[in-house]
N, CA, C and O atoms as a CHARMM CRD file, in Angstrom:
* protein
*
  216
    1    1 UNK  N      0.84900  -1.18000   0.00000 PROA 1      0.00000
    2    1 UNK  CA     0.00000   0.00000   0.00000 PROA 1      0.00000
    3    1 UNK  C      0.89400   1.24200   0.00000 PROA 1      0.00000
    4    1 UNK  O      1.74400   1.30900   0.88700 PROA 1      0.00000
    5    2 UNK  N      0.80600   2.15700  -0.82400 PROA 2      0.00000
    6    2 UNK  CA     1.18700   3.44000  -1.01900 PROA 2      0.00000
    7    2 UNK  C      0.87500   4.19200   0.07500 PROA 2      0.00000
    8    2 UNK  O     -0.30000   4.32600   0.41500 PROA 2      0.00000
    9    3 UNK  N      1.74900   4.68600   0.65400 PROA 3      0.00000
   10    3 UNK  CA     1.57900   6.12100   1.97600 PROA 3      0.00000
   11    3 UNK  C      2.10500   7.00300   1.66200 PROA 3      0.00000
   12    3 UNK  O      3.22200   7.05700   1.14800 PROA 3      0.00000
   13    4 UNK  N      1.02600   8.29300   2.04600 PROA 4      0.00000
   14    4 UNK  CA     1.97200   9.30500   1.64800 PROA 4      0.00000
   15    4 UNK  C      2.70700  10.08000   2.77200 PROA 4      0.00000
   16    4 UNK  O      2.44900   9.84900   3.95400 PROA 4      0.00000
   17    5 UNK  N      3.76800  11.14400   2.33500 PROA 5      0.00000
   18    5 UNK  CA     4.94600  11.27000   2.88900 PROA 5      0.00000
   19    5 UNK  C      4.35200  12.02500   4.49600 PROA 5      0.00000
   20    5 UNK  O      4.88200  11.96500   5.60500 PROA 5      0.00000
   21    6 UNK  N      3.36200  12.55700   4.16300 PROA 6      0.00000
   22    6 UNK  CA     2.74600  13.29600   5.47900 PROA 6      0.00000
   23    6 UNK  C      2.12600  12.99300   6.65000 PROA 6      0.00000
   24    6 UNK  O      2.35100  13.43400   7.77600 PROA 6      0.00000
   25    7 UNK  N      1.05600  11.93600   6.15700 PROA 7      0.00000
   26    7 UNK  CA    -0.00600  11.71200   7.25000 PROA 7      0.00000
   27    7 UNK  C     -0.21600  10.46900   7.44800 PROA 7      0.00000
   28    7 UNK  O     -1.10100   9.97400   8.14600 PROA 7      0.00000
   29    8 UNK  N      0.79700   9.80200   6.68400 PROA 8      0.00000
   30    8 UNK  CA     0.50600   8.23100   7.12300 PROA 8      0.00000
   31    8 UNK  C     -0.24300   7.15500   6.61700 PROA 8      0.00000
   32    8 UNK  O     -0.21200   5.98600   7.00200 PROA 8      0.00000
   33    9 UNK  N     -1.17000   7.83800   5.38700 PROA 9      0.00000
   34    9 UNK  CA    -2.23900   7.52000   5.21300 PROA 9      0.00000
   35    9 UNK  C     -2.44300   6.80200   3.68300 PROA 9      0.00000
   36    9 UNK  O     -1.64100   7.21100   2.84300 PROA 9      0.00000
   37   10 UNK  N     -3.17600   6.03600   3.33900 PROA 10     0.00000
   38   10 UNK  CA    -3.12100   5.31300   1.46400 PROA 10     0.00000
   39   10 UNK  C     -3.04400   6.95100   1.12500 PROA 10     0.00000
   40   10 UNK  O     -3.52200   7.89900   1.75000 PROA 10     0.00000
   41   11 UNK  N     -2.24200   6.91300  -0.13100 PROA 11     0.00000
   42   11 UNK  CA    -2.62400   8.18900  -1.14800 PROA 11     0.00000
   43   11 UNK  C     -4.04300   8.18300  -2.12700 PROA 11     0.00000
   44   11 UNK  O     -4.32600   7.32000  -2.95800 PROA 11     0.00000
   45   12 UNK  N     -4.69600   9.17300  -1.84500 PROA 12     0.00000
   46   12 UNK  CA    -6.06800   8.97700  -3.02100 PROA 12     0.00000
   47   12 UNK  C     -5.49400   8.96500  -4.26900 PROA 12     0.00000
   48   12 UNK  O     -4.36600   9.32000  -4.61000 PROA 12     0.00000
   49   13 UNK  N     -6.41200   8.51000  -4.91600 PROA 13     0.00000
   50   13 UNK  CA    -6.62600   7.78800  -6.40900 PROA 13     0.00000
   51   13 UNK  C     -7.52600   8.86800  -7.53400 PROA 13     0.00000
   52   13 UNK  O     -8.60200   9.31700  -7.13800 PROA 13     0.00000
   53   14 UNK  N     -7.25400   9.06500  -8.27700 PROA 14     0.00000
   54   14 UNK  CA    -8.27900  10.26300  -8.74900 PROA 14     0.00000
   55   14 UNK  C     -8.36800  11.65300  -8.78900 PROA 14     0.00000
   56   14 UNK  O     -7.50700  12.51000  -8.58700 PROA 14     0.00000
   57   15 UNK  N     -9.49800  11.73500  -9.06900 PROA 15     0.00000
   58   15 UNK  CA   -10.20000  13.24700  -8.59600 PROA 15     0.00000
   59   15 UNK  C    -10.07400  13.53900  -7.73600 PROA 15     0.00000
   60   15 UNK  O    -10.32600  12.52800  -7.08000 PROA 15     0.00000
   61   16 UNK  N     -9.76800  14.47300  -6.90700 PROA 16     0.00000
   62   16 UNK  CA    -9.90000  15.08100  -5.62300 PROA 16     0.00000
   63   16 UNK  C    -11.20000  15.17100  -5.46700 PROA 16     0.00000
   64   16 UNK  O    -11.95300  15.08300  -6.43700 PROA 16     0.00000
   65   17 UNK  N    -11.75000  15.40400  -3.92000 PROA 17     0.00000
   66   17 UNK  CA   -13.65400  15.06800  -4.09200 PROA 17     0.00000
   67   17 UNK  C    -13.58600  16.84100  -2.94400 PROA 17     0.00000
   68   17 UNK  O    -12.83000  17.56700  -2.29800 PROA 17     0.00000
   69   18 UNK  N    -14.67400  16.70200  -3.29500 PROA 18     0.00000
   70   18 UNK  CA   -15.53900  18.32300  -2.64400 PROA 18     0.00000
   71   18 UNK  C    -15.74000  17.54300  -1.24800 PROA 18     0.00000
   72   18 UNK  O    -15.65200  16.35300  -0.94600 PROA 18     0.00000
   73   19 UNK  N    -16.04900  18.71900  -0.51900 PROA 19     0.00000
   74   19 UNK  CA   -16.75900  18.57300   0.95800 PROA 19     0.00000
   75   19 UNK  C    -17.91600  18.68600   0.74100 PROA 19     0.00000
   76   19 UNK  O    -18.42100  19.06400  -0.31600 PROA 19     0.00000
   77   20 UNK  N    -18.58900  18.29300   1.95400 PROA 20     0.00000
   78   20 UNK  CA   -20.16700  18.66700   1.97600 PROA 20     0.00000
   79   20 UNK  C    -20.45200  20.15300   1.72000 PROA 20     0.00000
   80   20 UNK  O    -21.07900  20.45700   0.70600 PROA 20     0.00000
   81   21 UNK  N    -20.11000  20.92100   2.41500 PROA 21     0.00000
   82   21 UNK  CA   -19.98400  22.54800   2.21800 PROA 21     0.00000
   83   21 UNK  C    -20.12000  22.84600   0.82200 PROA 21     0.00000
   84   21 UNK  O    -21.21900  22.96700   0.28000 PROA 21     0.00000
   85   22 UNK  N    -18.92900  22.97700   0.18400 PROA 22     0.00000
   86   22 UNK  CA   -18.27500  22.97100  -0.68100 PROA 22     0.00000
   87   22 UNK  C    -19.80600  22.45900  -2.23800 PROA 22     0.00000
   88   22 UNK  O    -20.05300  23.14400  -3.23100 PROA 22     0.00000
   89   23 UNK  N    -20.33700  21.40100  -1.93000 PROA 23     0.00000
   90   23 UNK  CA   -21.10600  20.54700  -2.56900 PROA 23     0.00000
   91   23 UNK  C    -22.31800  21.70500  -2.79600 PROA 23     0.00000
   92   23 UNK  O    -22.61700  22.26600  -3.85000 PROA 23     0.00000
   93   24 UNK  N    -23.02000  21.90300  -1.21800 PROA 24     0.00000
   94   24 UNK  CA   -24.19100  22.46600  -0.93100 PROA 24     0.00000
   95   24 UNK  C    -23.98000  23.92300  -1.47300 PROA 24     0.00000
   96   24 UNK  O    -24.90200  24.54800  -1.99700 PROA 24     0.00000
   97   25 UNK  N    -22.56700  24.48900  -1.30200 PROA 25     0.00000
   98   25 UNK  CA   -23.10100  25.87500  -1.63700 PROA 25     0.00000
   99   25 UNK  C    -22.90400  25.78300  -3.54300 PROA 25     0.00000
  100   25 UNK  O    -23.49700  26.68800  -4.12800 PROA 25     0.00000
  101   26 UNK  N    -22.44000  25.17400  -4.08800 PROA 26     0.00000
  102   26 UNK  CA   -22.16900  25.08700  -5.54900 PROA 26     0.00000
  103   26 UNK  C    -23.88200  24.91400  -5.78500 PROA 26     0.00000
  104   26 UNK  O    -24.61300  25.81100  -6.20400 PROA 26     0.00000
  105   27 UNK  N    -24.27300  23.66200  -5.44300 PROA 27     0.00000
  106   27 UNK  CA   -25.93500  23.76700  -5.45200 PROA 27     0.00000
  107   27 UNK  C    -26.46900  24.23500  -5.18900 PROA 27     0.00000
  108   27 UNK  O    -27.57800  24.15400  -5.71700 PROA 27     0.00000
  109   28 UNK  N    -26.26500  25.18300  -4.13600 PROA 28     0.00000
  110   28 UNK  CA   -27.25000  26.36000  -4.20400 PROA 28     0.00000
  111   28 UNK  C    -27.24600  27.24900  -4.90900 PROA 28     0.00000
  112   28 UNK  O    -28.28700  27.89000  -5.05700 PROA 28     0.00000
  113   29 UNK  N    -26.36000  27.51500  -5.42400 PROA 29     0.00000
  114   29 UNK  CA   -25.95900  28.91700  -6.33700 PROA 29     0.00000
  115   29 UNK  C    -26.58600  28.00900  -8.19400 PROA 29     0.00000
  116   29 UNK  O    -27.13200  28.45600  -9.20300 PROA 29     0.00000
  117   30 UNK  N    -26.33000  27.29100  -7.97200 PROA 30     0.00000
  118   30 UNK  CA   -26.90500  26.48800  -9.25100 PROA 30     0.00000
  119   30 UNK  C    -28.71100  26.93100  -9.48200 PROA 30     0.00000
  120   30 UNK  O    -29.18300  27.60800 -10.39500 PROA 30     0.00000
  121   31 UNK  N    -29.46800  26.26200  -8.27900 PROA 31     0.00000
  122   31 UNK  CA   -30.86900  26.82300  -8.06800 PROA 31     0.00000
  123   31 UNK  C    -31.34300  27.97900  -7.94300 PROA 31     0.00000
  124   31 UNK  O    -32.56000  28.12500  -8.06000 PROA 31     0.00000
  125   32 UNK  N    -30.29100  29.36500  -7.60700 PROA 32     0.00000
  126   32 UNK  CA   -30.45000  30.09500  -7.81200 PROA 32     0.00000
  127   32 UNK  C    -30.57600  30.58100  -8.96500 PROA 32     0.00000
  128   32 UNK  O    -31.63300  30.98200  -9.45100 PROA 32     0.00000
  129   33 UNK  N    -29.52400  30.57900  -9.47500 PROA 33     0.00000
  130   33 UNK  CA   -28.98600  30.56200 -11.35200 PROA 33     0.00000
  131   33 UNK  C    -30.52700  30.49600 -11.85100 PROA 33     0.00000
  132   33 UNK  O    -31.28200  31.41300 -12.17600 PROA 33     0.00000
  133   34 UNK  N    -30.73700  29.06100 -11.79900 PROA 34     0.00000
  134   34 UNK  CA   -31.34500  28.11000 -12.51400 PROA 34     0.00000
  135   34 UNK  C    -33.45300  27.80000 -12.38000 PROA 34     0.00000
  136   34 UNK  O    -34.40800  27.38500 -13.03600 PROA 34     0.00000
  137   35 UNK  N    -33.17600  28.23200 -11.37300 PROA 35     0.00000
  138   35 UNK  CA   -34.08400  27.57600 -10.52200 PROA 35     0.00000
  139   35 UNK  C    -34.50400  26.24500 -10.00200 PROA 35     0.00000
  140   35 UNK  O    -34.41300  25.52500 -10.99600 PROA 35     0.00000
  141   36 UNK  N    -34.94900  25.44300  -8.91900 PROA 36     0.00000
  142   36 UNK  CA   -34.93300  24.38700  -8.43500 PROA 36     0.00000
  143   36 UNK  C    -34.95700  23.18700  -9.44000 PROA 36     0.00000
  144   36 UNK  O    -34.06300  22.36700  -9.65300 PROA 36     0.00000
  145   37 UNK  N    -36.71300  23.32500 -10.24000 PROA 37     0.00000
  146   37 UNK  CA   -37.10800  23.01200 -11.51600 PROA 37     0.00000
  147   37 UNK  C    -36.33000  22.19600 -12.33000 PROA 37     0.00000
  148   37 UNK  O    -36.33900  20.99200 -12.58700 PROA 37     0.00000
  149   38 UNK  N    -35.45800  23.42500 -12.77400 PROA 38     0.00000
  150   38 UNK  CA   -34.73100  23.45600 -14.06000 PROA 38     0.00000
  151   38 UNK  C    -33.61200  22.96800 -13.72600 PROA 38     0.00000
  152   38 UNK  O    -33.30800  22.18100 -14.62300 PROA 38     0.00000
  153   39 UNK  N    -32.67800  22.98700 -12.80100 PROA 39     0.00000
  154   39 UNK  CA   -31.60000  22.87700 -12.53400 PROA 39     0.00000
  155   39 UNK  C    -31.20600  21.20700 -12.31700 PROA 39     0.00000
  156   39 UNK  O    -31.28000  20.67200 -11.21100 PROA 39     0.00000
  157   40 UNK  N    -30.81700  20.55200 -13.44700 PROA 40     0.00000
  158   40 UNK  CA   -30.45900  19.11800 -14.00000 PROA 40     0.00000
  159   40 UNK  C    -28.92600  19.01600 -13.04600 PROA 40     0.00000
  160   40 UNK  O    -28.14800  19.89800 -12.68300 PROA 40     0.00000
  161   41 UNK  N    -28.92500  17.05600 -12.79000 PROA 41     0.00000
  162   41 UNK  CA   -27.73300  16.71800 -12.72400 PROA 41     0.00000
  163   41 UNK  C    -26.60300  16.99400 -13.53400 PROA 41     0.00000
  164   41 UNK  O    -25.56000  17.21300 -12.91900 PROA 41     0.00000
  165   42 UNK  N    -26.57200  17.03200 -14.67900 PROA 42     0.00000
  166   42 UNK  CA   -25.48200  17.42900 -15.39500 PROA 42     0.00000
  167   42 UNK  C    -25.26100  19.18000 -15.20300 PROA 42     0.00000
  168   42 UNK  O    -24.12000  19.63500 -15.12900 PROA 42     0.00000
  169   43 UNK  N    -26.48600  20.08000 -15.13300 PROA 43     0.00000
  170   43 UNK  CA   -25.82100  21.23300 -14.64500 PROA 43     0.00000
  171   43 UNK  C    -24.58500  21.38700 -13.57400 PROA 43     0.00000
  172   43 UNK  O    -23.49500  21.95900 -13.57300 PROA 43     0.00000
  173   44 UNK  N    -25.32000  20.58800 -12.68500 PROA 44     0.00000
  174   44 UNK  CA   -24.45600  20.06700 -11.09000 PROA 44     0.00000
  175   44 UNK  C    -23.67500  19.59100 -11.50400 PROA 44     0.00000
  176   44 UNK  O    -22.85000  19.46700 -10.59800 PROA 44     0.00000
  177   45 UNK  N    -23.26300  19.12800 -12.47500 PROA 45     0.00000
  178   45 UNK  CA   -22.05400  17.93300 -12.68000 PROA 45     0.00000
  179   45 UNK  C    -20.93500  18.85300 -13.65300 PROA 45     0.00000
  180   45 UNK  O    -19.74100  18.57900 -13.77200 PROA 45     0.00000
  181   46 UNK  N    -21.36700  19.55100 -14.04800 PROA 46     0.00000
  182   46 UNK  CA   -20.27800  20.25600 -15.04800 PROA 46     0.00000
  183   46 UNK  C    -19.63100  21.53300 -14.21200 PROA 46     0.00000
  184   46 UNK  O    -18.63400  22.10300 -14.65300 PROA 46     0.00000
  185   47 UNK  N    -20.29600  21.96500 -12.91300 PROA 47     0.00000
  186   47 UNK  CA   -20.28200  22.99900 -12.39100 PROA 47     0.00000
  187   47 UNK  C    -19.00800  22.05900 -11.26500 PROA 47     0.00000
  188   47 UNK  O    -17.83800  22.43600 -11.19700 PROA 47     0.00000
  189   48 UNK  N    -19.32100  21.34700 -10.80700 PROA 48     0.00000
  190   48 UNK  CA   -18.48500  20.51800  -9.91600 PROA 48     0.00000
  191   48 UNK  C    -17.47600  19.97100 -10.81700 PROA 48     0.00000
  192   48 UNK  O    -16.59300  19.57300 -10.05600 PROA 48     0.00000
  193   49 UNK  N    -17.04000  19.67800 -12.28300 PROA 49     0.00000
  194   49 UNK  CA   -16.59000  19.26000 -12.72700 PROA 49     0.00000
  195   49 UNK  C    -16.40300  17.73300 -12.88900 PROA 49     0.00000
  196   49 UNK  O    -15.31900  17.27800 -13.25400 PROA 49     0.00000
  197   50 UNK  N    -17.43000  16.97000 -12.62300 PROA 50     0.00000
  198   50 UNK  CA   -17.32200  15.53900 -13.12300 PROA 50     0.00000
  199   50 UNK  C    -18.33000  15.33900 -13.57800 PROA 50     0.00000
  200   50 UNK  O    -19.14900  16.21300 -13.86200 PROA 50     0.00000
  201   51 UNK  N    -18.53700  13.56600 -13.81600 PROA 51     0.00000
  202   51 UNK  CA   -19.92100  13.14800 -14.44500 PROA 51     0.00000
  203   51 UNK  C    -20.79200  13.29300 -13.75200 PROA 51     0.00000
  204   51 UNK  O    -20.74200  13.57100 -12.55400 PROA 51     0.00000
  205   52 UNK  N    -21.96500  13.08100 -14.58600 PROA 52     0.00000
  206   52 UNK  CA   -23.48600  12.75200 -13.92000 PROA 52     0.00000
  207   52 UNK  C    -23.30700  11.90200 -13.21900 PROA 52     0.00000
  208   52 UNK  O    -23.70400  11.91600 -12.05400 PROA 52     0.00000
  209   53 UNK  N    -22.50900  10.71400 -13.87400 PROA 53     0.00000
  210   53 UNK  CA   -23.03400   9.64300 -12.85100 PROA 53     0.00000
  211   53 UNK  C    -22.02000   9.01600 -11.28500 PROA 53     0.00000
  212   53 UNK  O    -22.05300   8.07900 -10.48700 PROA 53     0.00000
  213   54 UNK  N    -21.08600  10.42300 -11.60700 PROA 54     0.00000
  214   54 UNK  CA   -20.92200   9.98900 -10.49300 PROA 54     0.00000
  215   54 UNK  C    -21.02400  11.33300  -8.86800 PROA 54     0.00000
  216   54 UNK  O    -20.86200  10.92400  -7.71800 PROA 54     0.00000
């Protein structure tokens, strides 16, 4: 298993991921934009920068 040099810990794999915070206020500002309605997963997903499906 890979550790990294700092914390001891596996190194992540990937994308770096958002916080909850981070998540909620991007979506909110999306529904604002957008409105509740209108405002699609892929809006959310391009704004966060990954897929829909994930």
């Amino acid at each position: 298993m890979e550790l990294t040099d700092t914390a001891n810990r596996p190194a992540k794999r990937g994308r770096p991921g958002y916080d909850q915070e981070t998540v909620l206020r991007i979506a909110v500002e999306a529904f604002n934009e957008y409105g509740y309605d209108a405002t699609s997963m892929g809006k959310l997903a391009d704004r966060l920068g990954i897929s829909k499906s994930a």
